[in-house]
C-alpha positions as CSV (number, residue, x, y, z in Angstrom):
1,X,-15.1,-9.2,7.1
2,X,-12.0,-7.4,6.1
3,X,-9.4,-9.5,4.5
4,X,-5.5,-9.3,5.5
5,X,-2.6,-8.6,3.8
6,X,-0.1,-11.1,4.6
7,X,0.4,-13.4,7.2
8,X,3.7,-15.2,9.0
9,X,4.5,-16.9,11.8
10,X,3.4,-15.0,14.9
11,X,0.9,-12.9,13.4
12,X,-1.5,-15.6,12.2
13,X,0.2,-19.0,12.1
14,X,-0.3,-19.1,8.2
15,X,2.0,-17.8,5.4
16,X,0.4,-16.4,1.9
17,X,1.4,-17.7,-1.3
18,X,4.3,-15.3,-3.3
19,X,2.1,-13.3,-5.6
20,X,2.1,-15.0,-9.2
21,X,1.6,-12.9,-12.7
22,X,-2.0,-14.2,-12.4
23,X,-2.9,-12.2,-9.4
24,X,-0.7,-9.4,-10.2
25,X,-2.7,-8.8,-13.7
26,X,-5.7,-9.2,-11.6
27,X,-5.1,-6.3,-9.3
28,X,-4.2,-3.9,-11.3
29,X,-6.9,-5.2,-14.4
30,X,-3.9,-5.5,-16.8
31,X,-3.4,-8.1,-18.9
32,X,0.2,-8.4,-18.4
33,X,0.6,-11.2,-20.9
34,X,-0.2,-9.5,-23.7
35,X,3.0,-7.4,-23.1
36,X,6.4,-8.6,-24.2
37,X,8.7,-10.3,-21.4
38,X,8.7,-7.5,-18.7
39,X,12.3,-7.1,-16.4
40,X,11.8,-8.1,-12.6
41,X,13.6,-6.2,-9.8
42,X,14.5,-7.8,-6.5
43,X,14.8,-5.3,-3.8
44,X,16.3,-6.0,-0.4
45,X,14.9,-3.9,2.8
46,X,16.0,-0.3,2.5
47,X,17.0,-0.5,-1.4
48,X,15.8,2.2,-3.5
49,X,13.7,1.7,-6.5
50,X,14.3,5.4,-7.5
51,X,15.3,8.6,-6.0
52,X,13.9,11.8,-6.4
53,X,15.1,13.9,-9.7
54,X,16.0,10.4,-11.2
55,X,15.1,10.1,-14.8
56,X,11.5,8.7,-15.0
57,X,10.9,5.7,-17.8
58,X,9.4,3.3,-15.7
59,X,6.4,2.2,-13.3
60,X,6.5,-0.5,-11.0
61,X,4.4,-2.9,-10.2
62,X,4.6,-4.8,-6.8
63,X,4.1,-8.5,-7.0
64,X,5.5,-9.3,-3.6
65,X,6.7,-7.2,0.0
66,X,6.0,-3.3,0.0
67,X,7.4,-0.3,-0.3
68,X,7.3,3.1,1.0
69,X,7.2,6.4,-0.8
70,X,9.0,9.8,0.5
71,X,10.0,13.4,-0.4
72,X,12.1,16.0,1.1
73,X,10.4,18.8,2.9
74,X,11.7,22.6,2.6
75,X,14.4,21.7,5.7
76,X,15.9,18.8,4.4
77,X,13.5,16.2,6.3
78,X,12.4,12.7,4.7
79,X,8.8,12.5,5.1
80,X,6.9,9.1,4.1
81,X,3.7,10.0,1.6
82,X,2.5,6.8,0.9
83,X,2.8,2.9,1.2
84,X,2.9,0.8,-1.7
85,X,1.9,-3.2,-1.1
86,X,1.5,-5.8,-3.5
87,X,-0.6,-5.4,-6.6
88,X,0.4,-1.3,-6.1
89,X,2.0,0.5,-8.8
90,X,4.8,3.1,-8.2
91,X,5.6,6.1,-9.8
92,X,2.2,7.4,-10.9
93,X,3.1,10.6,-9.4
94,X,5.8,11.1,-11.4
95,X,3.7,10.1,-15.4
96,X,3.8,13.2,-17.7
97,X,7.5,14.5,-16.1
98,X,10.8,13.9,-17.0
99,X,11.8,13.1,-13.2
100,X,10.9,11.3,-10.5
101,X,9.1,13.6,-8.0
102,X,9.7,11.3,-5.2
103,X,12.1,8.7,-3.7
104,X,10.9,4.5,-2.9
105,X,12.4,2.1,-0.6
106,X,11.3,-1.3,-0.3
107,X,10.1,-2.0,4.0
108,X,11.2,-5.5,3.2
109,X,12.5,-8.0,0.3
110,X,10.5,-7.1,-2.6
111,X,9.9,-8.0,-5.6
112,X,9.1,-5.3,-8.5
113,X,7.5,-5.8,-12.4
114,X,9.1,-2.4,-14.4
115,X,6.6,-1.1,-16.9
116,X,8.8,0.8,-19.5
117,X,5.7,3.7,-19.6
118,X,6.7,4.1,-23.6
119,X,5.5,0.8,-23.8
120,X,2.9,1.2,-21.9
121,X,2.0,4.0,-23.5
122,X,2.2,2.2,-27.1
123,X,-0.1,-0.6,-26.3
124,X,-2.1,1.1,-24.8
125,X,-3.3,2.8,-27.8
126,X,-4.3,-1.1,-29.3
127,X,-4.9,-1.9,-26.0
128,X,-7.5,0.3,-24.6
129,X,-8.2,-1.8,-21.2
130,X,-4.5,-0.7,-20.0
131,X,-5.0,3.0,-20.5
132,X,-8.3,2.7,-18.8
133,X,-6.4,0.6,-15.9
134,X,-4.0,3.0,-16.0
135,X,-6.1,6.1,-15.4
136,X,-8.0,4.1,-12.5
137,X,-4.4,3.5,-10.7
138,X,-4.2,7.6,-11.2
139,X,-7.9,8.1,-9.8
140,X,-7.0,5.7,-7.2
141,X,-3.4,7.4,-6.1
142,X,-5.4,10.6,-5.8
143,X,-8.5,9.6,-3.9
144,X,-5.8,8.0,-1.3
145,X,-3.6,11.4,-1.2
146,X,-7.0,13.5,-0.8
147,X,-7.9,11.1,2.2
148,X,-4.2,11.7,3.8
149,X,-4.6,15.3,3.6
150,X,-7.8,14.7,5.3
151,X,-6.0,12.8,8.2
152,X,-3.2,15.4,8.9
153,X,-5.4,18.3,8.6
154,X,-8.3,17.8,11.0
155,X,-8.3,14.0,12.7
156,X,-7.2,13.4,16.2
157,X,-4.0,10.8,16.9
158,X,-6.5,7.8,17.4
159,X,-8.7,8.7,14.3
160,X,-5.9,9.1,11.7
161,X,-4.5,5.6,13.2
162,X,-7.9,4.1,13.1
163,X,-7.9,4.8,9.6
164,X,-4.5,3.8,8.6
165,X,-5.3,0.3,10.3
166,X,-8.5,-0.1,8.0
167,X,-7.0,1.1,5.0
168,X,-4.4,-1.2,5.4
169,X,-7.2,-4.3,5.7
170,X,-9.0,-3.5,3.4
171,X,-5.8,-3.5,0.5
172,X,-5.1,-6.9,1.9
173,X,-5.0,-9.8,-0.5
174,X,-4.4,-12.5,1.8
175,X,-6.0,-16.4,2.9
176,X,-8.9,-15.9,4.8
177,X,-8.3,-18.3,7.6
178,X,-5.9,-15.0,8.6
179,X,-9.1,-13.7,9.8
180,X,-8.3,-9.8,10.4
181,X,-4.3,-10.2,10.9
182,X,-2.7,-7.2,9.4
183,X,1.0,-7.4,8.5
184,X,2.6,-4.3,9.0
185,X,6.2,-4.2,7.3
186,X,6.9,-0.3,8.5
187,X,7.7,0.8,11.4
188,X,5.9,2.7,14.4
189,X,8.0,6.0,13.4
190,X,7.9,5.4,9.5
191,X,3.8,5.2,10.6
192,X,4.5,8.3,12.4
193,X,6.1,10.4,9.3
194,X,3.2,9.0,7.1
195,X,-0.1,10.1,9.3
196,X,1.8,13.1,11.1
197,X,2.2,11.6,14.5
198,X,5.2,11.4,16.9
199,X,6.7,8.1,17.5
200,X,5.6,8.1,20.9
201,X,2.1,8.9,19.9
202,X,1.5,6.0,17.9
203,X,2.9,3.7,20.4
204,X,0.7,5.2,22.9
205,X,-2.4,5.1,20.2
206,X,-2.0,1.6,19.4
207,X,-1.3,0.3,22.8
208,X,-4.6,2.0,24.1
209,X,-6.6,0.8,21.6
210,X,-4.8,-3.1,22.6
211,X,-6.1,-2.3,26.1
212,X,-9.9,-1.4,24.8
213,X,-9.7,-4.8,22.9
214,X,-10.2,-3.3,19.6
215,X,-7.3,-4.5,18.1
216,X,-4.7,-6.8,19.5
217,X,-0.7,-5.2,18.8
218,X,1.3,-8.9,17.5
219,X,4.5,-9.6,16.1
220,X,5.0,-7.0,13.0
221,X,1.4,-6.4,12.9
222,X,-2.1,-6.4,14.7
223,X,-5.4,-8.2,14.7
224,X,-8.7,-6.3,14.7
225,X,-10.9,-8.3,17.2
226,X,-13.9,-5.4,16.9
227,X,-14.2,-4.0,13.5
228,X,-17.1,-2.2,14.0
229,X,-15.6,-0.1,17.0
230,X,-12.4,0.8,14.7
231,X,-14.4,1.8,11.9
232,X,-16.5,4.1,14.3
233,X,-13.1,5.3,15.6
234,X,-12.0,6.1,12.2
235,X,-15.3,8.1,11.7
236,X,-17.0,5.2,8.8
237,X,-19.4,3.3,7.9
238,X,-19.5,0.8,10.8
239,X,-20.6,-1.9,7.7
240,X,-17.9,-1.8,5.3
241,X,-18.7,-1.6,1.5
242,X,-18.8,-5.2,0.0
243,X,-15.8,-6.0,-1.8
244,X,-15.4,-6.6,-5.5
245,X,-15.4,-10.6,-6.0
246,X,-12.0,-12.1,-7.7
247,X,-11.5,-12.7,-11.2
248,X,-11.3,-15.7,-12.1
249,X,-7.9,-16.3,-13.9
């Protein structure tokens, strides 16, 4: 069973826990502590974390809310490339430039870990688990962009959505008694821009799939009620992959 996200009040009665460093290092299999005292960001909804051309010194990692990830096309138009959620860093796109390729804006209060990349960089050389973290975060940001490009260029409206919903899932880190609740932070146009739908498509997607009973559309989020069906949707293996098991920490 897919795991959520996060939970609240209306989507499935329980809240998650802030993330601590503990879980954070988990995530992203870096042992934070060995670092020296890292600076936290607090980001209010619709902050930036950067903008595009911005000097780039720094990665981000997310302990807590979620982010989204743009760049300008050719006419001047903001379109969304990625979603960032807790345990997520951001900026990988931008490592061996000067400047930041892309602009991020946190979908919510967030809070951010900044990871100076020379001093990444540094202990990573005594260090080698953080490099090798480090290029699996790369891998990782690549495999997902190869899998959008997938999505615009040759899935239908429900399939690309279908996807989207599962990927989302199956990032989540929340309680289990949340069942398959997914919190969804961004909107049904910001979903739009990301998967290359029209806002009135999406709307239409995910309110035919609520009337199929495969998922059920709740307060800033839905509920799978027949993950089989949406993975067959999406075009998957109807049994998903078994999950990694925590670390203990």
């Amino acid at each position: 069973m897919m795991a959520p996200r996060r939970c609240e009040p209306g989507v499935c009665g329980k809240c998650a826990q802030p993330c601590t460093l503990g879980t954070l290092s988990r995530d992203l299999e870096l042992d934070l502590r060995q670092l020296p005292e890292l600076r936290e960001r607090r980001l209010a909804r619709g902050d930036y974390l950067f903008h595009t051309s911005g000097n780039f010194e720094s990665l981000y990692a997310v302990r807590s809310g979620s982010m989204k990830v743009t760049m300008l096309t050719e006419d001047g138009r903001e379109q969304i490339t990625g979603f960032f959620l807790q345990g997520d860093l951001v900026g990988l796109d931008s490592v061996g430039l000067r400047q930041h390729v892309s602009s991020a804006a946190a979908l919510e209060d967030t809070v951010v870990c900044e990871l100076p990349f020379a001093l990444l960089e540094r202990h990573g050389q005594s260090v080698p688990r953080i490099q090798a973290a480090l290029f699996r975060m790369l891998s990782g940001q690549i495999r997902r962009e190869l899998s959008t490009l997938l999505l615009l260029g040759s899935l239908r409206a429900e399939e690309r959505l279908a996807q989207f919903l599962i990927d989302l899932a199956e990032r989540g880190v929340g309680p289990a008694e949340c069942g398959t609740a997914i919190w969804m932070p961004m909107t049904r146009e910001e979903i739009g821009s990301y998967l290359g739908l029209k806002l009135e498509t999406v709307s239409r997607t995910l309110s035919k799939l609520h009337r199929e009973g495969i998922i059920e559309v709740v307060k800033r989020g839905v509920r799978i009620r027949q993950e089989r069906q949406l993975r067959l949707l999406a075009g998957m293996n109807p049994v998903p992959a078994a999950r990694p098991r925590a670390l203990a920490h």
